[in-house]
N, C-alpha and C positions, 0 to 999 in steps of 0.2 A: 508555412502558408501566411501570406499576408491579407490583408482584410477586404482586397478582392475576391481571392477566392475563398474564403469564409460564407462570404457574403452570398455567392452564387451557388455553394453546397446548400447553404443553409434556405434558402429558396427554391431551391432543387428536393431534396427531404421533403420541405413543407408540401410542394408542390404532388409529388408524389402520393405521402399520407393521406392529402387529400381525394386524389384522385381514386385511391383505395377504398375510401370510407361509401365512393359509390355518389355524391355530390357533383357535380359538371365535370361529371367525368372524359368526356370528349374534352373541355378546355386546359384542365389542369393537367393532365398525363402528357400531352404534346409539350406543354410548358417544364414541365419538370425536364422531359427529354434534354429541350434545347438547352436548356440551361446547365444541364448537365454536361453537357456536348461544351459549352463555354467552360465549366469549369475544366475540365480537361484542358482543354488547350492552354488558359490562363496555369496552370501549374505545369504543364509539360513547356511551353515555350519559356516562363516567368525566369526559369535557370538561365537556358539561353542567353536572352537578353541581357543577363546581369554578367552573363562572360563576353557580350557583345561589347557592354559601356565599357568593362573592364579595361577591353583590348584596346578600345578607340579614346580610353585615359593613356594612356601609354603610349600611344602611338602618336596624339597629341602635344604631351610631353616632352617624347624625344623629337618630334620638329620642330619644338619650342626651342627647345636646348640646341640642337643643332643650326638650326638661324639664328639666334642669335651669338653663337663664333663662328665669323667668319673666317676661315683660313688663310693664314697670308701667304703661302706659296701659290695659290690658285690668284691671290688679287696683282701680286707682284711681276705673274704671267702674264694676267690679260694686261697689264699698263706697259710690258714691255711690249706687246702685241702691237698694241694701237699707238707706243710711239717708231715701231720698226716699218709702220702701212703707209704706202706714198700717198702724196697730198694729190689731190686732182683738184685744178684750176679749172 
């Protein structure tokens, strides 16, 4: 867990405990909910994401790699191309 969701459990608890103790308890038990509801998500998607950057380092990479060689049987064809095209006056 990183110190987002830390953060949003640990507010989540508090929120809760308090809500228990019988104190504004209409405000604080909706709040723990939501927040809880946040942490969820923040640790189920947080994987995700991090095999999203993963994939999109990679994929980055290799179009780096690959523009920058260009092929010369592909460059050597298009010049033979455009010197075999008739001229138009």
């Amino acid at each position: 867990m990183n110190t987002k969701t830390k953060v949003l459990l640990a507010i989540s608890l508090t929120s809760f405990l308090i809500s228990a103790t019988g104190i504004l308890w209409g405000l604080f038990l909706p709040v723990g909910a939501i927040v809880f509801g946040l942490f969820i998500i923040f640790n189920i998607l947080g994987k995700e994401s991090d095999l999203f950057d993963e994939e999109q380092r990679l994929r980055t990479a290799l179009a780096e790699k690959n523009a920058s060689t260009p092929k010369s049987s592909q460059k050597s064809r298009n010049e033979s191309l455009l010197s075999s095209a008739p001229l138009r006056s």
